[in-house]
C-alpha positions as CSV (number, residue, x, y, z in Angstrom):
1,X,0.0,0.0,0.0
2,X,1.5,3.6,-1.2
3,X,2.5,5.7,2.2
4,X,3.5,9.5,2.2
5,X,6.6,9.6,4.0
6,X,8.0,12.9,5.9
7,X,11.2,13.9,4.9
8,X,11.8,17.3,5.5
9,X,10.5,20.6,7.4
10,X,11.0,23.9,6.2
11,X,10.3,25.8,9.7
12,X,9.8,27.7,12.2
13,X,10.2,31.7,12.3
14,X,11.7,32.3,16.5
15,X,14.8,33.7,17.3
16,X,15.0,32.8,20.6
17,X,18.4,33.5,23.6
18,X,19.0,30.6,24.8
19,X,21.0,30.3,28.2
20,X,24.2,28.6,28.4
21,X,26.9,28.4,30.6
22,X,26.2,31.7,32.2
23,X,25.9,33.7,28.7
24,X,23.6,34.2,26.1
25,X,23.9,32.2,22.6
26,X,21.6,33.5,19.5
27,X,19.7,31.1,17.8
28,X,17.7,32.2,14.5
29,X,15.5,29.8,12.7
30,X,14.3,31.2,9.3
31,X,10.7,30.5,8.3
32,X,7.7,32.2,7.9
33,X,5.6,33.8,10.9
34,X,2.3,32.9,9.4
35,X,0.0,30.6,7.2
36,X,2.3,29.5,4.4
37,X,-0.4,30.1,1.3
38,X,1.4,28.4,-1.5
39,X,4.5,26.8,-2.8
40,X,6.6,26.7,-5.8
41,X,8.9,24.6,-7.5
42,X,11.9,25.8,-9.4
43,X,12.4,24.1,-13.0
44,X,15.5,22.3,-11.5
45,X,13.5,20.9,-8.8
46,X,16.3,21.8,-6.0
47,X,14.2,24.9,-4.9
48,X,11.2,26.0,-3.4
49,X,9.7,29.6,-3.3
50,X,7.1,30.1,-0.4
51,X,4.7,32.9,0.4
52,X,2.8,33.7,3.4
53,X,0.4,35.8,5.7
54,X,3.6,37.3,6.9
55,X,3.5,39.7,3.8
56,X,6.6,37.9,2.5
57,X,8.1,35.0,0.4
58,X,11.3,33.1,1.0
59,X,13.9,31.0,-1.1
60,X,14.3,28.0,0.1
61,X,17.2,25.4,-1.1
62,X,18.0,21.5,-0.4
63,X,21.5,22.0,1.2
64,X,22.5,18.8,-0.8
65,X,21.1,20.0,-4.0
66,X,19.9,17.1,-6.3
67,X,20.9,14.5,-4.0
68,X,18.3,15.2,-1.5
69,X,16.4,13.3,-3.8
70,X,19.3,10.8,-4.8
71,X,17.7,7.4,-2.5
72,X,13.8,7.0,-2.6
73,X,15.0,4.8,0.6
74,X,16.0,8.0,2.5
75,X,15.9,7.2,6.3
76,X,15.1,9.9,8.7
77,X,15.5,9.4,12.2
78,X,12.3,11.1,12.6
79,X,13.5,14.1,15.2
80,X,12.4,17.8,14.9
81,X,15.8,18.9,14.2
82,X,16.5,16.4,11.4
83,X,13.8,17.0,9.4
84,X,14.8,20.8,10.0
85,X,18.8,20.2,9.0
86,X,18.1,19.3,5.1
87,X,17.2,22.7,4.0
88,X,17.8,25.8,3.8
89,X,16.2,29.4,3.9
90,X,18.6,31.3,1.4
91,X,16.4,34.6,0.6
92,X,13.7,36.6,2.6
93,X,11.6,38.4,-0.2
94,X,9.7,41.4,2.3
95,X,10.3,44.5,1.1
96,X,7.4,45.2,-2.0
97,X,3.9,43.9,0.0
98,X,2.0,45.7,2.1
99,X,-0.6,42.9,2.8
100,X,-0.8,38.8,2.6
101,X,1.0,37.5,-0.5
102,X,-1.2,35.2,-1.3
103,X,0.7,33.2,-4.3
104,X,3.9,32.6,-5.3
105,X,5.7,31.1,-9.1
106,X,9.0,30.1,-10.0
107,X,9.7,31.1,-14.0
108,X,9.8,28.1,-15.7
109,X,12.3,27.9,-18.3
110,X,15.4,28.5,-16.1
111,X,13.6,29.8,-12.9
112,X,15.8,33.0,-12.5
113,X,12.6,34.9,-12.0
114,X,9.5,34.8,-9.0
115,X,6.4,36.2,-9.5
116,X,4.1,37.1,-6.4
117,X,0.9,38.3,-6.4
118,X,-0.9,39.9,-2.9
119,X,-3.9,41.1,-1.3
120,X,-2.6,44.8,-1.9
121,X,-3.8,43.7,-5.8
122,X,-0.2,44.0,-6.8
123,X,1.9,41.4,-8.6
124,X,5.8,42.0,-8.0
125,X,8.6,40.3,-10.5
126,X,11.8,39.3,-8.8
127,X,14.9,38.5,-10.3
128,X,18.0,37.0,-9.4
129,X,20.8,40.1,-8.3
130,X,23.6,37.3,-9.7
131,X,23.9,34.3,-11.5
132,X,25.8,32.3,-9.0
133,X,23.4,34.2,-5.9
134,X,20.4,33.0,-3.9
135,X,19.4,36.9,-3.8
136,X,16.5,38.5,-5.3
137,X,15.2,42.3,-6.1
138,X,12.1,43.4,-7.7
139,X,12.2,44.6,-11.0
140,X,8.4,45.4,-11.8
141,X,5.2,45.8,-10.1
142,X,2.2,44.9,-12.1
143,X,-1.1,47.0,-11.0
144,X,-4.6,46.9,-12.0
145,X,-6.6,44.5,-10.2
146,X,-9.0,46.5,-7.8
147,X,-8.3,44.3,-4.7
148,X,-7.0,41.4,-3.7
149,X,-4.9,39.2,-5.6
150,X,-5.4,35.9,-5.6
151,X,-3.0,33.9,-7.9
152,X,-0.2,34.1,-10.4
153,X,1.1,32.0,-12.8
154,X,3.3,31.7,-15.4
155,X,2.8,30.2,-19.2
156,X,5.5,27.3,-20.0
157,X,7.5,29.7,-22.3
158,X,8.4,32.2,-19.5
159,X,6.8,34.8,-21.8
160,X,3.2,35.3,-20.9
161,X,1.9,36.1,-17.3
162,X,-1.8,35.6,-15.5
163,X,-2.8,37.2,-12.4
164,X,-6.2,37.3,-11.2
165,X,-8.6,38.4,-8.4
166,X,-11.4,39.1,-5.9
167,X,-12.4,42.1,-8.8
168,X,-13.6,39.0,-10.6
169,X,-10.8,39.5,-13.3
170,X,-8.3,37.5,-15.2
171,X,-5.3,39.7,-16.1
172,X,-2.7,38.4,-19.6
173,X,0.3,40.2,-19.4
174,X,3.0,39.8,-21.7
175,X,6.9,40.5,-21.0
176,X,8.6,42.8,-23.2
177,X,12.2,42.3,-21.6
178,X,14.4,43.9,-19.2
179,X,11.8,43.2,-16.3
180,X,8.6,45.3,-18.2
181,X,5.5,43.6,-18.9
182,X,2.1,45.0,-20.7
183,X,-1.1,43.6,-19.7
184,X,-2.6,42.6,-23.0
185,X,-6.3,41.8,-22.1
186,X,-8.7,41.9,-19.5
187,X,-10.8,39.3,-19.1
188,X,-14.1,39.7,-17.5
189,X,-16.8,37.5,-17.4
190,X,-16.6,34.6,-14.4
191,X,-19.1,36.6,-12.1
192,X,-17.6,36.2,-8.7
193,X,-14.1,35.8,-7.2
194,X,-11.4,34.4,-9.2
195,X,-9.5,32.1,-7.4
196,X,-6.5,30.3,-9.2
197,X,-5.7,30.5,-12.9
198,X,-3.5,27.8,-14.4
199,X,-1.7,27.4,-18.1
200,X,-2.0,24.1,-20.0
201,X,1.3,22.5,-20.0
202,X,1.9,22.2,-24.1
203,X,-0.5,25.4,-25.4
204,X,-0.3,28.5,-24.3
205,X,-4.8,28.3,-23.0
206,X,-5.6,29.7,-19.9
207,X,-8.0,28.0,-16.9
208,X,-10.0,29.7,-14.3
209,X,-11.1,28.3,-11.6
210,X,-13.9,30.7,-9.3
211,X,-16.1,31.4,-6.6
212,X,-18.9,31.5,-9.2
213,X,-18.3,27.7,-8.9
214,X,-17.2,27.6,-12.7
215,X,-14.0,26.8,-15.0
216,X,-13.2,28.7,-17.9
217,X,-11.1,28.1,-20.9
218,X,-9.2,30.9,-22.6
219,X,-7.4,30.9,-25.8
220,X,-5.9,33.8,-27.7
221,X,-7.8,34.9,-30.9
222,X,-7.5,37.7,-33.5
223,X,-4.5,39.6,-31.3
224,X,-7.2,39.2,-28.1
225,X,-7.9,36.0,-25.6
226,X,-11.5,34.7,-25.6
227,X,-13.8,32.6,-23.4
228,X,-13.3,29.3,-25.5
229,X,-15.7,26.8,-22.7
230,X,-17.4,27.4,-19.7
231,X,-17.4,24.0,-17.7
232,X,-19.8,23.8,-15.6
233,X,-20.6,20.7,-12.8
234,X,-19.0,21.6,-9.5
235,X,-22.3,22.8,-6.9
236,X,-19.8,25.3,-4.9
237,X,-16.6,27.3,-5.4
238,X,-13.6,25.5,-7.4
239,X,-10.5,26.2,-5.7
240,X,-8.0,24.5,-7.7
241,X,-7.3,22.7,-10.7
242,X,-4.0,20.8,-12.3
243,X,-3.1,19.4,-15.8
244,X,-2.3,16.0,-16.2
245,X,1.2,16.3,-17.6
246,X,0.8,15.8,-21.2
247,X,-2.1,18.3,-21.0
248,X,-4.6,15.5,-22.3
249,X,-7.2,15.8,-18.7
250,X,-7.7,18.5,-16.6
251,X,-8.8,17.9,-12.6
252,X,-10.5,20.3,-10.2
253,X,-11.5,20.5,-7.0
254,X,-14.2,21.7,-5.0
255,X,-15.5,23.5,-1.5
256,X,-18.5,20.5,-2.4
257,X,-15.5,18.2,-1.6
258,X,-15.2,16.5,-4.6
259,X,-12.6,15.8,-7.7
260,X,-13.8,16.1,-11.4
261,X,-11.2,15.4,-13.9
262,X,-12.7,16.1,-17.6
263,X,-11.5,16.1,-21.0
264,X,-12.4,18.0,-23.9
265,X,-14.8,16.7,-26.6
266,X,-14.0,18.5,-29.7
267,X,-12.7,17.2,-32.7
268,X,-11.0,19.1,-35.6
269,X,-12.8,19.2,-39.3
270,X,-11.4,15.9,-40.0
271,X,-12.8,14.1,-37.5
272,X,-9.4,13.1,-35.5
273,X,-9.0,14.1,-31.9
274,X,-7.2,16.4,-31.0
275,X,-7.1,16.5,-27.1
276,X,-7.7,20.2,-25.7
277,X,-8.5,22.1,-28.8
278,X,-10.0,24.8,-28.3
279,X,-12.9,26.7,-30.3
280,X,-15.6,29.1,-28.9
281,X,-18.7,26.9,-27.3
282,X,-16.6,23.7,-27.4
283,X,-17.9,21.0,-24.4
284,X,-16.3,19.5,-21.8
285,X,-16.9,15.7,-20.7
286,X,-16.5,14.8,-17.4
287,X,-14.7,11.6,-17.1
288,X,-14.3,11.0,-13.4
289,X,-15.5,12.2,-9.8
290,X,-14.2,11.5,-7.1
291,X,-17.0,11.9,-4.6
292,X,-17.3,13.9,-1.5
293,X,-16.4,10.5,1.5
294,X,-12.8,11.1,0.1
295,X,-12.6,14.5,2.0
296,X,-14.7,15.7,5.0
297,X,-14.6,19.5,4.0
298,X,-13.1,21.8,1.2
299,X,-10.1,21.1,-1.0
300,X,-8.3,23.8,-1.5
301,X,-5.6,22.4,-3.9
302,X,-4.4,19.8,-6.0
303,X,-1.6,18.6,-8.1
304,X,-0.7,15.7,-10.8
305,X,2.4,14.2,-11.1
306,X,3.0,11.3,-13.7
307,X,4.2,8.0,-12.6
308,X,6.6,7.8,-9.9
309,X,8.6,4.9,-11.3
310,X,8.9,8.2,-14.0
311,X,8.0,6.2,-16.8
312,X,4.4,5.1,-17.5
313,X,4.3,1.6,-16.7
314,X,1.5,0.6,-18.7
315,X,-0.8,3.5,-21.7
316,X,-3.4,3.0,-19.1
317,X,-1.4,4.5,-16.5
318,X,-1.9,8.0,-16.0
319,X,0.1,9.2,-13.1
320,X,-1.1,10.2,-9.1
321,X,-3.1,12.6,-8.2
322,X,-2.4,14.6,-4.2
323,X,-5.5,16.6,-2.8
324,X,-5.4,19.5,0.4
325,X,-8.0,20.1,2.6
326,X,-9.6,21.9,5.2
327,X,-10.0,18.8,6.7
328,X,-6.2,18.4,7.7
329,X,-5.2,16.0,5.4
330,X,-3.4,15.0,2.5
331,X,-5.2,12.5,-0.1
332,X,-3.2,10.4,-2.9
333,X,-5.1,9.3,-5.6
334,X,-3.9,6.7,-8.8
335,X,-5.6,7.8,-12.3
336,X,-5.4,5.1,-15.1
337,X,-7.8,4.7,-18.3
338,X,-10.5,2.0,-17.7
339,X,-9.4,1.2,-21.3
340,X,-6.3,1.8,-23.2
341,X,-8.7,3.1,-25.7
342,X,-10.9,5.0,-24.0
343,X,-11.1,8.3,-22.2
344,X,-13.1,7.4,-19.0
345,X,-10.7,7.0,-15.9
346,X,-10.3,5.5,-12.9
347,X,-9.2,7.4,-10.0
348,X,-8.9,5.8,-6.8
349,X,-7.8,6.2,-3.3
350,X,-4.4,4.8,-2.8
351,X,-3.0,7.3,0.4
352,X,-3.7,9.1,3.1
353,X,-1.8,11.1,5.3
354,X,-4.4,12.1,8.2
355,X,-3.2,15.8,10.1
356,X,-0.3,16.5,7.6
357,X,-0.3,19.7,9.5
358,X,-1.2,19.0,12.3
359,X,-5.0,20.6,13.5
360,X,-4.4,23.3,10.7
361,X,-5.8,23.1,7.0
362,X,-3.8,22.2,4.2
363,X,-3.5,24.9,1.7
364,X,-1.2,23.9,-0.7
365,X,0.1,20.4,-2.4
366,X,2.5,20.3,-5.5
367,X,4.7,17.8,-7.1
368,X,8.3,17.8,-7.6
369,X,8.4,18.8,-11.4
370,X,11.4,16.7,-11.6
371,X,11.6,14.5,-9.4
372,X,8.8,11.6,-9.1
373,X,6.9,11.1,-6.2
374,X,8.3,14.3,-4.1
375,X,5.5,16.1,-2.3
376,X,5.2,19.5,-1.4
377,X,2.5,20.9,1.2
378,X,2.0,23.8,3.0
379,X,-0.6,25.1,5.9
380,X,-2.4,27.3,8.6
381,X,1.1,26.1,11.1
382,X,3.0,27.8,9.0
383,X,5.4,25.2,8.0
384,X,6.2,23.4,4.8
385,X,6.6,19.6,4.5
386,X,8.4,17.9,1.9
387,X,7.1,14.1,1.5
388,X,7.8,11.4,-0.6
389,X,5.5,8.9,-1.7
390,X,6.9,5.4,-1.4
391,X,5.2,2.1,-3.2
């Protein structure tokens, strides 16, 4: 049976004296002071980015690099101060937010760049001060949204940005170079909060996930980006959504505590599939749910990772699937084909990793981008965990 396995801590923000021998010794631990909202891979997979109630995001780096992730057999004594010893806070990003920063993005080409977008309704671009530093400045804020920001993310070729917000919105903004991005459309028509927006993995289409408990589909058209689909099935807000790698299925999730992963139904002129194409008033089939006895309240976030033996064992085998919740946990679920020539799925329960964070609600998961079967998670505590799921 599959268990998620704690490897590593990324805690806890005290500096505390500490009396020895009749003098006082200084002892700083570098974390965040309040709910850690998201997390962030870099493209190398050696790196996290982190951002928090605090008003600030950090850097954080496996003080072995790579070889963190070197033995799936990795033995931890289970202490406190083990888990905290295998990485390492190497930049404190504070100085551009006035309120929560809400999410965080690596760049993904080479990851030199970090987006963060707040509550203030400002997204600020940081870039690396040197090559061969851990340091970053800011070299553009992005304004516009009214209030509160609510997510960022970047496009796979590093050139297109999305922000979008509690004004309801969905910002495009396209770099120029030298740290300056124009916001090329506007996009207006989910009727309530906005809460994540996501790029397809392989085509530069834009999802939306809201409050108005809808998904929508964008895709650029005529020099302007478009409301290709509205999917509709969820009966309360969609948090969260994630690509299955190849971009084929798309999964959401739900404050009616359930998973829908769909796929597109269009077909080109010819008649031959063509996976998520996109068209104005195209449909969307749902081909799984997960129903809501997995989790006992909202799930906030989820994430898809292909097969963790990094190679699909079988063209049924479509990868694992981890959930968060306000429920305290952490859920792992397997998606394969029913048929290697069909599109319906099954997704089932293989996990589950009861108070991950303790009492406090899980609000982010993501998958190690390069490394198979490494878990991210963050929470209300504060604290990031680093997991990996072993077979």
């Amino acid at each position: 049976m599959p268990q998620l396995k704690l490897v590593a801590e990324l805690k806890v923000p005290i500096s505390s004296m500490l009396l020895i021998t009749g003098s006082f010794r200084r002892v700083l631990y570098v974390g965040h002071d309040d709910r850690v909202w998201q997390v962030s891979w870099d493209p190398s997979g050696t790196r996290l980015a982190s951002c928090s109630g605090d008003k600030s995001a950090r850097v954080w780096s496996a003080i072995s690099g790579a070889n963190f992730f070197a033995s799936t057999a990795m033995e931890v004594d289970g202490s406190r101060s083990n888990l905290a010893s295998t990485w390492q806070c190497v930049d404190v990003i504070d100085n551009a937010h006035k309120r929560t920063v809400r999410s965080v993005a690596f760049e993904p080409t080479r990851g030199r760049a970090i987006a963060t977008a707040s509550f203030d309704g400002t997204t600020a671009i940081w870039e690396k001060t040197d090559e061969s530093a851990d340091s970053y400045e800011c070299v553009a804020t992005l304004e516009g949204h009214e209030n509160e920001a609510k997510c960022v993310a970047w496009a796979p070729s590093g050139q297109l940005l999305a922000t979008c917000g509690r004004d309801k919105s969905v910002w495009i903004w396209e770099s120029t170079g030298e740290g300056d991005f124009d916001c090329i459309s506007v996009l207006m028509e989910h009727t309530q909060d906005v809460k994540m927006v996501l790029w397809h993995p392989k085509q530069e289409l834009l999802a939306s996930f809201s409050y108005d408990d809808t998904i929508r589909i964008w895709k650029e058209d005529d020099d302007d980006w478009v409301s290709a689909s509205t999917i509709s099935g969820h009966t309360s807000t969609v948090w969260a959504g994630a690509f299955s790698p190849e971009g084929e299925y798309l999964a959401s999730v739900s404050d009616d505590r359930t998973v829908r992963v769909w796929m597109q139904n269009a077909v080109q002129e010819n008649g031959s599939e063509e996976g998520f194409y996109y068209r104005p008033d195209t449909s969307y089939k749902c081909v799984a749910v997960v129903p809501d006895s997995v989790h006992s309240r909202a799930i906030y976030s989820v994430s898809w990772c292909a097969s963790v033996a990094g190679e699909q064992s079988a063209n049924t085998d479509l990868g694992f699937l981890a959930t968060g919740s306000g429920d305290n946990s952490v859920r792992i679920l397997s998606v394969s084909r029913k048929e290697a020539t069909t599109a319906d799925l099954d997704v089932a329960l293989v996990c589950t990793q009861e108070n991950a964070h303790g009492l406090s609600d899980i609000n982010c998961v993501q998958w190690n981008p390069k490394y198979p079967g490494w878990l991210a998670t963050s929470g209300d505590d504060g604290v990031i965990r680093i997991w990996h799921l072993e077979l």
